[in-house]
N, CA, C and O atoms as a Maestro MAE file, in Angstrom:
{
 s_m_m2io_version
 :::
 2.0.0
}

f_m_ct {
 s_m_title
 :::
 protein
 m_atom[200] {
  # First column is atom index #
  i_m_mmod_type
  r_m_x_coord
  r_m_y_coord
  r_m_z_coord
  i_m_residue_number
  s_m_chain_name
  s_m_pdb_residue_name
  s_m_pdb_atom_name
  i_m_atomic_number
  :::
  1 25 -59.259 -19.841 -29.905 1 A "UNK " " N  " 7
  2 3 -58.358 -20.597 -29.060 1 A "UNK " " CA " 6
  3 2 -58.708 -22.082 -29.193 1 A "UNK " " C  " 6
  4 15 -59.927 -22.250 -29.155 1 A "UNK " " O  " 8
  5 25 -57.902 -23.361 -29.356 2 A "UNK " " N  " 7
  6 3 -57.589 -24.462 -29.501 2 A "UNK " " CA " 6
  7 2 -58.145 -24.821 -27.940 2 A "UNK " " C  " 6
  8 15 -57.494 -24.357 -27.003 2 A "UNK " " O  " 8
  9 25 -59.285 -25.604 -27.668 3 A "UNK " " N  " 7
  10 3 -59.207 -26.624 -26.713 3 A "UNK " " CA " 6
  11 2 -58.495 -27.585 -26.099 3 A "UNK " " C  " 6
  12 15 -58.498 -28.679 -26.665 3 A "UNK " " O  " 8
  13 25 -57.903 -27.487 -25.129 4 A "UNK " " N  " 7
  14 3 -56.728 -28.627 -24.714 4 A "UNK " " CA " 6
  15 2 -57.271 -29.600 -23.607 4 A "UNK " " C  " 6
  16 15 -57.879 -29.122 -22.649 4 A "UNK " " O  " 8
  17 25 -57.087 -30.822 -23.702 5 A "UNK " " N  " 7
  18 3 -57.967 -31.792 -23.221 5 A "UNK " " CA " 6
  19 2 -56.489 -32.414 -22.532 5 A "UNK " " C  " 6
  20 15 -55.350 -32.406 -22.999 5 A "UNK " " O  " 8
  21 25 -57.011 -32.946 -21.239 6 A "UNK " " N  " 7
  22 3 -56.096 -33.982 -20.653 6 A "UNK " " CA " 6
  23 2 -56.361 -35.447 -20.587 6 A "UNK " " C  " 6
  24 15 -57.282 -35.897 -19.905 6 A "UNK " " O  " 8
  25 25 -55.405 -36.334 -21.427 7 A "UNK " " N  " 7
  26 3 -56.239 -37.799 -21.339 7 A "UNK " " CA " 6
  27 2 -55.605 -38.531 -20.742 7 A "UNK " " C  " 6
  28 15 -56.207 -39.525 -20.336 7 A "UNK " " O  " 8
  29 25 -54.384 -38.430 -20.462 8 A "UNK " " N  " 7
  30 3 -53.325 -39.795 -19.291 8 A "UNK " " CA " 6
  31 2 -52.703 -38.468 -18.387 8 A "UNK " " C  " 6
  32 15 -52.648 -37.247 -18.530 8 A "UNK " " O  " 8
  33 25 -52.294 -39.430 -17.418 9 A "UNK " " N  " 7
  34 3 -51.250 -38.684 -16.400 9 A "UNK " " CA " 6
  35 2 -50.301 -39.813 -16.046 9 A "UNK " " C  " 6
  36 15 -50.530 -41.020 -16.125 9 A "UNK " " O  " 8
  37 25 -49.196 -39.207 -15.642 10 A "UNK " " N  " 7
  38 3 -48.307 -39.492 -15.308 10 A "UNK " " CA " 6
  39 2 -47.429 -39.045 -14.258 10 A "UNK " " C  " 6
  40 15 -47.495 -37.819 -14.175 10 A "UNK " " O  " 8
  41 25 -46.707 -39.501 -13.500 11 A "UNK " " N  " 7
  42 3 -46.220 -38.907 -12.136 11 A "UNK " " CA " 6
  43 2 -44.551 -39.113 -12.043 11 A "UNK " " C  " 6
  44 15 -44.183 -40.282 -11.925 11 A "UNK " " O  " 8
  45 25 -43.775 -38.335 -12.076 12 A "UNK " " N  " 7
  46 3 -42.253 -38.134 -11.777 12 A "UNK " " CA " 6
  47 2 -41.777 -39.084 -10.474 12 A "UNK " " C  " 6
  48 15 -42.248 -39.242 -9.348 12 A "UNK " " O  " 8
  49 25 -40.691 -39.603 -11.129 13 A "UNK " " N  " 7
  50 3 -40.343 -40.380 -9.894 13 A "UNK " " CA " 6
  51 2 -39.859 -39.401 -8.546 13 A "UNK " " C  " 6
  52 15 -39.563 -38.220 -8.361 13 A "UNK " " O  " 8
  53 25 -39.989 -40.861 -7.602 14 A "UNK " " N  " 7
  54 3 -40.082 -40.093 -5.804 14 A "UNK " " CA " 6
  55 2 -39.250 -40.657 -5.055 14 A "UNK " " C  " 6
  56 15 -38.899 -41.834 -5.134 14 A "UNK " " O  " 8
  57 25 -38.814 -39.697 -4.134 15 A "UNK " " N  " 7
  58 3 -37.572 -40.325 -3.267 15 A "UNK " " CA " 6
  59 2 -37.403 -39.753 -2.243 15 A "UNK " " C  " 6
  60 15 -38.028 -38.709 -2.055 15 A "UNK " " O  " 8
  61 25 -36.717 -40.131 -1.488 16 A "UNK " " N  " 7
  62 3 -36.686 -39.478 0.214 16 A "UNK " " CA " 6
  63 2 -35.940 -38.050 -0.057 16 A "UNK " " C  " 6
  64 15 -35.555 -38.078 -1.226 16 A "UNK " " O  " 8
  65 25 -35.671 -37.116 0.410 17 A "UNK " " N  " 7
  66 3 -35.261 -36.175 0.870 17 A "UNK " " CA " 6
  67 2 -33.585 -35.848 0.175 17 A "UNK " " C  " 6
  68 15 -32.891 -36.078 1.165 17 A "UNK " " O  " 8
  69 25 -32.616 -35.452 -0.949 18 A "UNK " " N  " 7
  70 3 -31.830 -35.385 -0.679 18 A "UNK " " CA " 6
  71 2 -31.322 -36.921 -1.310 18 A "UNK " " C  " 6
  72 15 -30.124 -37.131 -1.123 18 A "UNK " " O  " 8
  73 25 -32.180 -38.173 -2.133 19 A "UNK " " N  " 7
  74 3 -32.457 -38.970 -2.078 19 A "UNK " " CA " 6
  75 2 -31.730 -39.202 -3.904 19 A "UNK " " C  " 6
  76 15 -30.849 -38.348 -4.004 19 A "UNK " " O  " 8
  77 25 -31.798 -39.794 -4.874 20 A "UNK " " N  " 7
  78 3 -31.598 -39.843 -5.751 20 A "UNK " " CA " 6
  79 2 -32.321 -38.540 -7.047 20 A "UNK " " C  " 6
  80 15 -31.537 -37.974 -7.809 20 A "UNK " " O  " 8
  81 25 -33.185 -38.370 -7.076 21 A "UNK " " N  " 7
  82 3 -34.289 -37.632 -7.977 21 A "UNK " " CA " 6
  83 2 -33.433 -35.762 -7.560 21 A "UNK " " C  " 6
  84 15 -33.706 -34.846 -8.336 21 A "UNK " " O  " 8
  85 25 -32.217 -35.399 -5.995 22 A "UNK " " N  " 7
  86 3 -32.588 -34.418 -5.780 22 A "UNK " " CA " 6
  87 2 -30.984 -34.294 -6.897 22 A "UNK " " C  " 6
  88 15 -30.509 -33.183 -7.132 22 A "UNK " " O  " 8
  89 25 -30.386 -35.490 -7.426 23 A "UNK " " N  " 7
  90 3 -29.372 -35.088 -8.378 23 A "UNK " " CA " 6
  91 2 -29.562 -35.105 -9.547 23 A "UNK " " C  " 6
  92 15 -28.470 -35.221 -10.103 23 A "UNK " " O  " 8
  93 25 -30.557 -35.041 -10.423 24 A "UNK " " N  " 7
  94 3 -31.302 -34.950 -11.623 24 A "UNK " " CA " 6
  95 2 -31.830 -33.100 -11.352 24 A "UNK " " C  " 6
  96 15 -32.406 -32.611 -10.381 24 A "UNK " " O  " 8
  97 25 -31.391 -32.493 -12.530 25 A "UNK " " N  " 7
  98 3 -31.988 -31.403 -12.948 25 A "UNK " " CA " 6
  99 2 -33.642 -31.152 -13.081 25 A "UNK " " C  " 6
  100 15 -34.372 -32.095 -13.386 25 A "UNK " " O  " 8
  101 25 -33.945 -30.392 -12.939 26 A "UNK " " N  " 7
  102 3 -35.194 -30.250 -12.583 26 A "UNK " " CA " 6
  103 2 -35.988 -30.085 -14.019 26 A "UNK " " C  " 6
  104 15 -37.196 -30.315 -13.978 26 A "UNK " " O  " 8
  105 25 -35.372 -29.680 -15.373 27 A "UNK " " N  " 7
  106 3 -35.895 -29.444 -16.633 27 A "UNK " " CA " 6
  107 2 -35.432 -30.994 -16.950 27 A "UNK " " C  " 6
  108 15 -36.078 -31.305 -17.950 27 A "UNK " " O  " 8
  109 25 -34.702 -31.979 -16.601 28 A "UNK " " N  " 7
  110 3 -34.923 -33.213 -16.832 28 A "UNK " " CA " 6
  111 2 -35.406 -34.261 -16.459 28 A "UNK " " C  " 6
  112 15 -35.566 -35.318 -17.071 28 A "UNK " " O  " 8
  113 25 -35.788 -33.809 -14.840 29 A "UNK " " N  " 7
  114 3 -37.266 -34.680 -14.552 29 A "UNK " " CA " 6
  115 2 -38.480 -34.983 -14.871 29 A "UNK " " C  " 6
  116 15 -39.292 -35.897 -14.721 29 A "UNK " " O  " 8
  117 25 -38.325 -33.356 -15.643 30 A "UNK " " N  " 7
  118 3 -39.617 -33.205 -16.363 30 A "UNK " " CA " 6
  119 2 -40.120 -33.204 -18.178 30 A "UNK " " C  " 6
  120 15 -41.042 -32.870 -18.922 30 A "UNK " " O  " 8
  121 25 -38.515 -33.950 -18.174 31 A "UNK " " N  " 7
  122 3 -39.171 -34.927 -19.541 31 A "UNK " " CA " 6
  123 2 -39.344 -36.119 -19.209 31 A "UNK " " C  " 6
  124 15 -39.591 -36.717 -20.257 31 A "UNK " " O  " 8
  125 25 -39.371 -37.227 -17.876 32 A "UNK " " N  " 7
  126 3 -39.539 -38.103 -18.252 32 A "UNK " " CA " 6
  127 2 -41.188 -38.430 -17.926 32 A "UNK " " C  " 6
  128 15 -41.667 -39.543 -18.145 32 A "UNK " " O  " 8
  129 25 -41.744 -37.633 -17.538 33 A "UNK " " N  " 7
  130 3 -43.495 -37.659 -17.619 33 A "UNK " " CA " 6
  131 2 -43.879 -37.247 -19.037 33 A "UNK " " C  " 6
  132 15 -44.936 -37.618 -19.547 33 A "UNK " " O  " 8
  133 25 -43.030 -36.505 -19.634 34 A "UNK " " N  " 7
  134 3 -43.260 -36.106 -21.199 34 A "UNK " " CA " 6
  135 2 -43.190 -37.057 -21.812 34 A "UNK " " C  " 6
  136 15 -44.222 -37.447 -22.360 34 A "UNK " " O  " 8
  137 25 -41.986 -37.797 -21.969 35 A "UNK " " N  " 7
  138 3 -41.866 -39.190 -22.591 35 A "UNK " " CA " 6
  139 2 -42.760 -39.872 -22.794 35 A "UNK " " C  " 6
  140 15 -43.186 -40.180 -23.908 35 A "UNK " " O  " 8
  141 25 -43.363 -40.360 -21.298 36 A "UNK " " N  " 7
  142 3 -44.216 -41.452 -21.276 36 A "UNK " " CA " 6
  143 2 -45.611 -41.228 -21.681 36 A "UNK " " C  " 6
  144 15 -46.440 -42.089 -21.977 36 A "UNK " " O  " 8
  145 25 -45.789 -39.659 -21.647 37 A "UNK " " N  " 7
  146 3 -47.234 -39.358 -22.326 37 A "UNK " " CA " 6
  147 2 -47.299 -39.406 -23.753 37 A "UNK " " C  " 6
  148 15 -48.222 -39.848 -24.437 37 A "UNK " " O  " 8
  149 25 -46.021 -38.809 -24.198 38 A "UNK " " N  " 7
  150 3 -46.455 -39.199 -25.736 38 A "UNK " " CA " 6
  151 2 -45.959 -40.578 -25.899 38 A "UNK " " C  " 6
  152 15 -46.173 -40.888 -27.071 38 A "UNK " " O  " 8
  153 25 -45.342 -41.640 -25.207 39 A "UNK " " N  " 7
  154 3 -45.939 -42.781 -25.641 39 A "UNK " " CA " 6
  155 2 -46.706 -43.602 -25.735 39 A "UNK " " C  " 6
  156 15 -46.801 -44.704 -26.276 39 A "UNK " " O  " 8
  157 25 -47.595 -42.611 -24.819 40 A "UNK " " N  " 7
  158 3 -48.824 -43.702 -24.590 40 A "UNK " " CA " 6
  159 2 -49.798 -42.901 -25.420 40 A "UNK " " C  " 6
  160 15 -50.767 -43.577 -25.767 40 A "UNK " " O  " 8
  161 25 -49.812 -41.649 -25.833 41 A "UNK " " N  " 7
  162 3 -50.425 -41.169 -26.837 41 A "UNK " " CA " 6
  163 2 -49.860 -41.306 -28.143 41 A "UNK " " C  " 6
  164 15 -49.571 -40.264 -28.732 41 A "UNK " " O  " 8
  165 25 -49.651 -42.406 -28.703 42 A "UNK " " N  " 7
  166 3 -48.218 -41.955 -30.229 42 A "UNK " " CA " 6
  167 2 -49.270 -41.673 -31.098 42 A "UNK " " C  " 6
  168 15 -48.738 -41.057 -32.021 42 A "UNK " " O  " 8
  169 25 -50.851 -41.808 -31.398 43 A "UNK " " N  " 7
  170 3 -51.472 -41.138 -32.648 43 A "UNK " " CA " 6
  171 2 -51.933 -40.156 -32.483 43 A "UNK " " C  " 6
  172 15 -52.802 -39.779 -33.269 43 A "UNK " " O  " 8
  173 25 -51.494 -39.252 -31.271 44 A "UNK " " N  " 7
  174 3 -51.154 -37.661 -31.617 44 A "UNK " " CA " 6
  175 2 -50.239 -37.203 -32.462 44 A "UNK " " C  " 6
  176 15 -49.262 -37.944 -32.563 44 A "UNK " " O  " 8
  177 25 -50.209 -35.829 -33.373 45 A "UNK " " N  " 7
  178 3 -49.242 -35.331 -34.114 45 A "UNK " " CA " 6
  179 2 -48.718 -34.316 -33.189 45 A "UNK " " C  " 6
  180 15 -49.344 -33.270 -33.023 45 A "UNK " " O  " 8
  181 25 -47.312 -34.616 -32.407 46 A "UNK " " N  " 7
  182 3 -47.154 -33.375 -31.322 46 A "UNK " " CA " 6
  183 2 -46.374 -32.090 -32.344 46 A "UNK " " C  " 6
  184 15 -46.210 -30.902 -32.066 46 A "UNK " " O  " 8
  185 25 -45.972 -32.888 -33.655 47 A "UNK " " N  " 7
  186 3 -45.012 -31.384 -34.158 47 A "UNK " " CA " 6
  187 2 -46.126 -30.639 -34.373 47 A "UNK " " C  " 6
  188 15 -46.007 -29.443 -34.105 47 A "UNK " " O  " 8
  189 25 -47.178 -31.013 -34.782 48 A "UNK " " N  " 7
  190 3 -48.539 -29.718 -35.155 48 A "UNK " " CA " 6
  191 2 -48.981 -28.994 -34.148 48 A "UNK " " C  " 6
  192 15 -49.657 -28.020 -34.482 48 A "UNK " " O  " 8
  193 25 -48.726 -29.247 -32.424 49 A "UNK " " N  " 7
  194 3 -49.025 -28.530 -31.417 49 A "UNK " " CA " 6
  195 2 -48.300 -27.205 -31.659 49 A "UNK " " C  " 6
  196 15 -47.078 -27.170 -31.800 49 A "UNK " " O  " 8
  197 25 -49.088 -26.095 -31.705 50 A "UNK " " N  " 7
  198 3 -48.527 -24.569 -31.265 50 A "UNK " " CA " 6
  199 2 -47.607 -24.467 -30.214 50 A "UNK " " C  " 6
  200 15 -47.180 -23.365 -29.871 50 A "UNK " " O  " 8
  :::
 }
 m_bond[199] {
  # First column is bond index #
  i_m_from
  i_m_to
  i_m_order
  :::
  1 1 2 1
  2 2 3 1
  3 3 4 2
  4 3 5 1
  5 5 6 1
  6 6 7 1
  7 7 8 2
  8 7 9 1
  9 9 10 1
  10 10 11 1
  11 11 12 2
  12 11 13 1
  13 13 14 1
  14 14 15 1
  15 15 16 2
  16 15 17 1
  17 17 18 1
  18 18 19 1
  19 19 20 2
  20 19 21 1
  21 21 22 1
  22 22 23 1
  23 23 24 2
  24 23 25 1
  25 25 26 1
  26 26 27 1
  27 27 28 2
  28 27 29 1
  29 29 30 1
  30 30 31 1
  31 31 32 2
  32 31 33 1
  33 33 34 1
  34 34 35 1
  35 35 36 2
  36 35 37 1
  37 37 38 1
  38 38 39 1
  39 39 40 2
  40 39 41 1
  41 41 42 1
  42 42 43 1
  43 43 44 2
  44 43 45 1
  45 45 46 1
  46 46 47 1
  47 47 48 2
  48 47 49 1
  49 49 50 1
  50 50 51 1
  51 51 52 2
  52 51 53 1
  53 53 54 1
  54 54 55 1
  55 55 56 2
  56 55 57 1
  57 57 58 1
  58 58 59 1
  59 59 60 2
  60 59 61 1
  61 61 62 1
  62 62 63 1
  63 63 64 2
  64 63 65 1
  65 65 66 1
  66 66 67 1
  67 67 68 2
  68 67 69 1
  69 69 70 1
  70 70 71 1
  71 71 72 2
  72 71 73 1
  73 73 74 1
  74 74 75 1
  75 75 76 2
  76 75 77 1
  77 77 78 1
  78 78 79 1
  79 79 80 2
  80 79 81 1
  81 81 82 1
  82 82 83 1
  83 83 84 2
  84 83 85 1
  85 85 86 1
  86 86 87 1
  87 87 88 2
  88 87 89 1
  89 89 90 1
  90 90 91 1
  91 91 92 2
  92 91 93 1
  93 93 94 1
  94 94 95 1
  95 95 96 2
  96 95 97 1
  97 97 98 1
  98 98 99 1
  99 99 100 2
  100 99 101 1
  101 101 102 1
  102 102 103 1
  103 103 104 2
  104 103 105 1
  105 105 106 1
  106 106 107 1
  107 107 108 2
  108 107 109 1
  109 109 110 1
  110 110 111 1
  111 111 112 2
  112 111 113 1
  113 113 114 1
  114 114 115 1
  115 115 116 2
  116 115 117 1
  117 117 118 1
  118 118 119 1
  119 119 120 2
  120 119 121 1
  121 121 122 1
  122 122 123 1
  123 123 124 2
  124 123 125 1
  125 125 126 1
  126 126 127 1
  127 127 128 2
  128 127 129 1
  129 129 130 1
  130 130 131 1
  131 131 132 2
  132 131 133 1
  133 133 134 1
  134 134 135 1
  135 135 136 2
  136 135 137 1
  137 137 138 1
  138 138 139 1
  139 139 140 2
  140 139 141 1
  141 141 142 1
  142 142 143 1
  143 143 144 2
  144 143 145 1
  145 145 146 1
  146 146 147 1
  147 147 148 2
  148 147 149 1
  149 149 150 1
  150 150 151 1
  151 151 152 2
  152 151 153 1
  153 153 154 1
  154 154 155 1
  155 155 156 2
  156 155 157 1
  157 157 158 1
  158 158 159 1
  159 159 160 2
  160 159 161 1
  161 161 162 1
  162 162 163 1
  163 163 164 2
  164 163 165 1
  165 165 166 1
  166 166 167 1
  167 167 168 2
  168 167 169 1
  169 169 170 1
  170 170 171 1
  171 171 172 2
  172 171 173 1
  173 173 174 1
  174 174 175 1
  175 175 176 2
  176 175 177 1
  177 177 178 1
  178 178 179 1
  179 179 180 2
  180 179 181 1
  181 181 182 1
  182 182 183 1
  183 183 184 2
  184 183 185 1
  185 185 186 1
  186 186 187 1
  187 187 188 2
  188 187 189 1
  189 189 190 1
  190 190 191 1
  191 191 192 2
  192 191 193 1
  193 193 194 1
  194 194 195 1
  195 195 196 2
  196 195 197 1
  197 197 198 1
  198 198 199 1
  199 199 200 2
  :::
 }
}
């Protein structure tokens, strides 16, 4: 098994209740923490991830 290490985080935007974030799909909120990790990682190779 491949070791998986965590090196940045990142946090989904936030909003009151019912608020902007609750009309965004929920599988598309959660690319934009994806985004920003592999840009702040870009000399990872993510197509070689399993």
């Amino acid at each position: 098994m491949t070791a998986g290490h965590i090196c940045f985080y990142v946090r989904t935007p936030i909003g009151r209740f019912g608020g902007l974030p609750s009309m965004v799909r929920a599988d598309d909120l959660g690319t934009i923490p994806l985004r920003a990790l592999m840009a702040q990682s870009a000399d990872v190779d993510w197509r070689s991830m399993p």
